[in-house]
N, C-alpha and C positions, 0 to 999 in steps of 0.2 A: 096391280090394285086398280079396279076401277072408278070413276070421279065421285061416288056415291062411298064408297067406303071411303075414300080422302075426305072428304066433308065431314063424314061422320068422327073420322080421326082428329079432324082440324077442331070439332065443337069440343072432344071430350078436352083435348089439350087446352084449349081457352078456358076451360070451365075449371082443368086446377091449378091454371094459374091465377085464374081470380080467385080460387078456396085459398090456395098459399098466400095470396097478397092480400088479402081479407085477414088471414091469421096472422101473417106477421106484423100488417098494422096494427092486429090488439093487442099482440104482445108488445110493442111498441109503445102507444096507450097506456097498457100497464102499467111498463115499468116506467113510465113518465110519471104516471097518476104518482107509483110507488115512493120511486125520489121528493114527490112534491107534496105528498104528505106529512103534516107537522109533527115532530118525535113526542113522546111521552119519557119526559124526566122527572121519575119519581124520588131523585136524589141528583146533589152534586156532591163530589169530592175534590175537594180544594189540595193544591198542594204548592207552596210559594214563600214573599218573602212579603215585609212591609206594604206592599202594593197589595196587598189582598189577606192579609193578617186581620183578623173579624176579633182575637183579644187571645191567640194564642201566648205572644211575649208577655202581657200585661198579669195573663195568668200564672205564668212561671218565674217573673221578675217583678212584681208590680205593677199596678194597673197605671196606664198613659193618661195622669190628669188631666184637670180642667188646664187650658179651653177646649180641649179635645173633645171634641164631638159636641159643640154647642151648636154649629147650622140646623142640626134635624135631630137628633137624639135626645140635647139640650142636657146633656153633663157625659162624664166620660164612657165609650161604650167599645172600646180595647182596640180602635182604630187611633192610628197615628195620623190622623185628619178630623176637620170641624163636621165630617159629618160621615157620609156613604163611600162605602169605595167602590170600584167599577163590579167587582165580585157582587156587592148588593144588590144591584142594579140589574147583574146576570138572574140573578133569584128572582130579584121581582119579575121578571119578563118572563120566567119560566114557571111562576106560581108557587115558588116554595120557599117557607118561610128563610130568613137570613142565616147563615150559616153561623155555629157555635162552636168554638175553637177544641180541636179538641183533647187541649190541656184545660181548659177550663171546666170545673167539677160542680159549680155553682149553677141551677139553674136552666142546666143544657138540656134541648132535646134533639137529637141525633134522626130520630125519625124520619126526615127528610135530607141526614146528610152530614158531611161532619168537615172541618177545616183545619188542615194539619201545617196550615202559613205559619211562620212566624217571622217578625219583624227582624232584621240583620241575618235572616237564613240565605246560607249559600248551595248549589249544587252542589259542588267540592268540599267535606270537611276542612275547619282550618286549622290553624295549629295556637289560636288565640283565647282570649277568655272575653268573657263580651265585655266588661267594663274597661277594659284596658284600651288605649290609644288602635284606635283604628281592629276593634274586637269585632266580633260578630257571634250571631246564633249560634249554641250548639245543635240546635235542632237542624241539623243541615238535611239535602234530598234522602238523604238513605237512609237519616233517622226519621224522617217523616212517612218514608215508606213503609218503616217497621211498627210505626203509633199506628199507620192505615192498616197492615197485618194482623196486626194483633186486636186492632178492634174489630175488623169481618170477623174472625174466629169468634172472640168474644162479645159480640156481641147477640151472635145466633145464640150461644150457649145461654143467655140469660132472657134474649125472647122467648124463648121456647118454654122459660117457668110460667111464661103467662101473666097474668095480671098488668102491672102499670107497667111495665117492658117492653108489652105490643106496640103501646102509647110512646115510647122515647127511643126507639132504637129501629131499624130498617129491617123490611124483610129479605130474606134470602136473596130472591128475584132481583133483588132492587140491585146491588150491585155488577151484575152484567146491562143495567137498563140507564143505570147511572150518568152523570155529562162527568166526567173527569177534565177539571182545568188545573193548569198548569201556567205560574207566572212567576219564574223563579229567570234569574242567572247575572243580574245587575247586580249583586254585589260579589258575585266572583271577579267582576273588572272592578270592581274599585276596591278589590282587597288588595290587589297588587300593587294598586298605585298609595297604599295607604302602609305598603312596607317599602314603598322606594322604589320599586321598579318600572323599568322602562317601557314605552308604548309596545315595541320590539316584546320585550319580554312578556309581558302581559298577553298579546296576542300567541304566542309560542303556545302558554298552557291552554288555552280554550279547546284544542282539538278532545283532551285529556277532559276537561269539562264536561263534553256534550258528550263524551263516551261511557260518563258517570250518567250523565241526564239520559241515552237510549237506554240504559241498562235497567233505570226504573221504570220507566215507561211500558217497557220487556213483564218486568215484574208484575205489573199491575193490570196488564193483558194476561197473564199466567194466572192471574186469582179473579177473573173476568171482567174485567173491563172492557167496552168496545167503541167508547164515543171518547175522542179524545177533542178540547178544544185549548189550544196552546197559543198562549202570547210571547213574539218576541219583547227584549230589551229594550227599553225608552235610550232619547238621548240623553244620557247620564251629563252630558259634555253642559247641558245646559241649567243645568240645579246648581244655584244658589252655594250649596256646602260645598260640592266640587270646584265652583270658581275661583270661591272664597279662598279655600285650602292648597288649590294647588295656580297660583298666579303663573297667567301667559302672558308670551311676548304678541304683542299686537297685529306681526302674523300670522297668529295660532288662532285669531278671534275669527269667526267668522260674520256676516253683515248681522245678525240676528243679537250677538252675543255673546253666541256659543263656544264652549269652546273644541277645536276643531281635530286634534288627536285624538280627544277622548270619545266623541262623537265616531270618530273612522273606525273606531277598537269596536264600538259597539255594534256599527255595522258589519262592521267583520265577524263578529259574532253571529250575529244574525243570520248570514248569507250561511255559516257552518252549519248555522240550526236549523236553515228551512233543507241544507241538502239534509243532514238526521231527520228529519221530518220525510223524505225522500224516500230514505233507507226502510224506514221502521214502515211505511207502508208496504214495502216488499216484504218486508221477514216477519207483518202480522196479519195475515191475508182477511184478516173478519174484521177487522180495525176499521172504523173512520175517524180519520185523523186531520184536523183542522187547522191552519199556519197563520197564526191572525198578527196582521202587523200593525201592532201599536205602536210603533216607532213614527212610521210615517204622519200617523195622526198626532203623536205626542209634537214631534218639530212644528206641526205647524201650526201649533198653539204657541211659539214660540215665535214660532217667525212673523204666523198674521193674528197676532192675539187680539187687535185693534177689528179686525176685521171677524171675529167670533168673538166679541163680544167682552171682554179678557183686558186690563191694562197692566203695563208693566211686569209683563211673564217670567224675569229674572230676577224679581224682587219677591224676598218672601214674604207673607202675609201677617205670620204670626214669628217674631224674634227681635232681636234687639242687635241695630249698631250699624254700620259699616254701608256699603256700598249697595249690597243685595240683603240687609237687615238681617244676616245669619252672624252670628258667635258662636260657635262648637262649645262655648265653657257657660255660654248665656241662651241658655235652650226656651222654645215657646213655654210658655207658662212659668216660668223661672222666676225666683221669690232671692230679695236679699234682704237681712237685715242693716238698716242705719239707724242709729242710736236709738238701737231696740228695738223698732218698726218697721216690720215688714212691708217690703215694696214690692209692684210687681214690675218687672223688666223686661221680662220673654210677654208684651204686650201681642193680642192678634188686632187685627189692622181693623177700621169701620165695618165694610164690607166684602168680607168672603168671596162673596159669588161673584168678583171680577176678577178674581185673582187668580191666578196658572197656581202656582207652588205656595200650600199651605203654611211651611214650617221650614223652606230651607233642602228642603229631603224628598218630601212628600207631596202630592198633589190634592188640593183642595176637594170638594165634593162637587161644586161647580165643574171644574174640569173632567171630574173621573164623569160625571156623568155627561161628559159632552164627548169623552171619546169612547162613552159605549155607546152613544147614538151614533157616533162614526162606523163603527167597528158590527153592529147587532145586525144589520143588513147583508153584511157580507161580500161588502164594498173593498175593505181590504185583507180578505180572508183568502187563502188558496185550500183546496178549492172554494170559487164564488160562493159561499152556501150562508144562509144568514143563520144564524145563531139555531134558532128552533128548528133547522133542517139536520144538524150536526150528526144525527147518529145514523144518516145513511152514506155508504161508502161509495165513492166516487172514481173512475180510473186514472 
């Protein structure tokens, strides 16, 4: 070959390697652009416990009186707190109005989404009746999956008659488009400590938990769902009714408060459920699936409450009595009578919005909305993704 065809060979070879390094940059580009464009969530579907319960319990058992929900609603609005829960908070950032539980028949509109929480729901059915000593939810994860079932079904069947139904109920589409959260599993650990067993034991069942929690998750990718955004368990170890009820010995406390088995169960939980978070992105390949640790944020409202702003994190805001102001028999808003005249005893405190723990149980409005400011960025999320990125899938 002589030095005039090499040259000419040498130009054409430079020239597709700049077309290929040209195009793979844009494909590059793209899919940056692609990931870094903000989701369109035309619904959320809620699925939890107390932490994100918008009036499912209140619906089915009685609505959660006053003082409940006086920060911001200003009377009771089927939250177990003086005002917003972190779920609201999700809504508002996401533009859609507050979610309507959806055992409540009064007043709902679904349009934008529906909330299958309820207050003392566990992953695991239990084998209790909610009024009884240490009871819980019957609406536990797989009855909740079946209220979400049965209203995709049902719900198309009654839009489709048209008129006010377009107006209160979701369209087809919307369900594969949807953010599905998920913030259930803190009272499958304290159901066990609330029948006597041990830290050991408690930890034993959890594997058997989250194999109930992939199973629904499974479920609700089967009837399309693909934006998953999941919060682990708080420190349990550090609420008020847990201290109160199950007394440590002084090397169980940790510098904070807390207390320090129950807190290690939860993370132990945890660590099972971001590996099932692991899993489930193998076996749902369309899924984005999001691990957002509220744990970490919850402790350190505990531990630097002074420091965000927060006094006295172990003390509940609204209850009566004792060391951390909880009584299990003298609940927030709790009325007795003395010769004939009604008192009020379950008192909530001056000011709310310094306070970590509303009731003992639950977290203030102040708080829930300080740790979705933590948490909305994607600061403690695996994958990094902030909240409005959620439905695009990550490897």
């Amino acid at each position: 070959m002589n030095m005039k065809a090499v040259c000419k060979l040498t130009q054409v070879v430079i020239t597709l390697w700049i077309v290929l390094s040209v195009g793979l940059c844009s494909i590059t580009k793209s899919l940056a652009a692609s990931s870094s464009r903000q989701c369109y969530f035309p619904a959320i579907f809620n699925f939890g416990d107390s932490n994100s319960d918008t009036g499912g319990l209140s619906a089915a058992f009685g609505q959660a009186g006053p003082p409940h929900g006086e920060s911001y609603f200003h009377h009771p609005a089927g939250r177990y707190c003086d005002g917003r829960l972190t779920i609201d908070f999700i809504a508002e950032k996401l533009g859609v109005p507050y979610l309507n539980a959806y055992l409540d028949a009064v007043g709902s509109n679904f349009r934008h989404g529906a909330n299958f929480a309820t207050a003392g729901s566990t992953i695991r059915p239990q084998n209790t009746t909610l009024h009884q000593y240490g009871g819980f939810s019957p609406f536990s994860l797989d009855v909740q999956f079946n209220q979400f079932n049965d209203f995709q079904r049902r719900s198309q069947l009654f839009r489709n008659k048209g008129g006010v139904y377009k107006t209160l109920l979701p369209e087809a589409e919307d369900f594969s488009r949807a953010l599905y959260t998920f913030d259930i599993g803190q009272n499958d650990l304290t159901a066990g400590y609330f029948h006597n067993m041990s830290t050991d034991q408690v930890r034993a069942y959890v594997p058997d938990v989250l194999i109930q929690f992939k199973n629904v998750v499974k479920y609700v990718y089967d009837h399309g769902g693909r934006s998953f955004w999941i919060h682990n368990t708080g420190p349990v170890g550090c609420l008020p009714y847990i201290l109160d009820l199950h007394p440590l010995k002084a090397s169980q406390v940790d510098k904070s408060g807390c207390a320090i088995p129950y807190n290690e169960v939860a993370q132990f939980f945890n660590s099972e459920l971001k590996e099932a978070v692991f899993q489930l992105r193998k076996e749902l390949p369309l899924a984005a699936i999001t691990y957002v640790d509220v744990y970490s944020v919850k402790y350190s409202l505990f531990s630097q409450a002074r420091k965000h702003g927060f006094k006295e994190p172990l003390r509940a805001c609204c209850g009566h009595g004792g060391k951390y102001n909880y009584n299990m028999h003298i609940g927030c808003g709790a009325k007795v009578k003395i010769h004939g005249k009604e008192i009020l005893l379950g008192k909530p405190c001056k000011d709310p919005s310094v306070s970590v723990i509303w009731d003992g149980v639950h977290y203030t409005q102040a708080a829930n909305n300080w740790v979705f400011d933590q948490i909305v960025g994607g600061s403690f999320s695996d994958p990094p993704i902030p909240l409005n990125l959620a439905c695009h899938k990550h490897p």
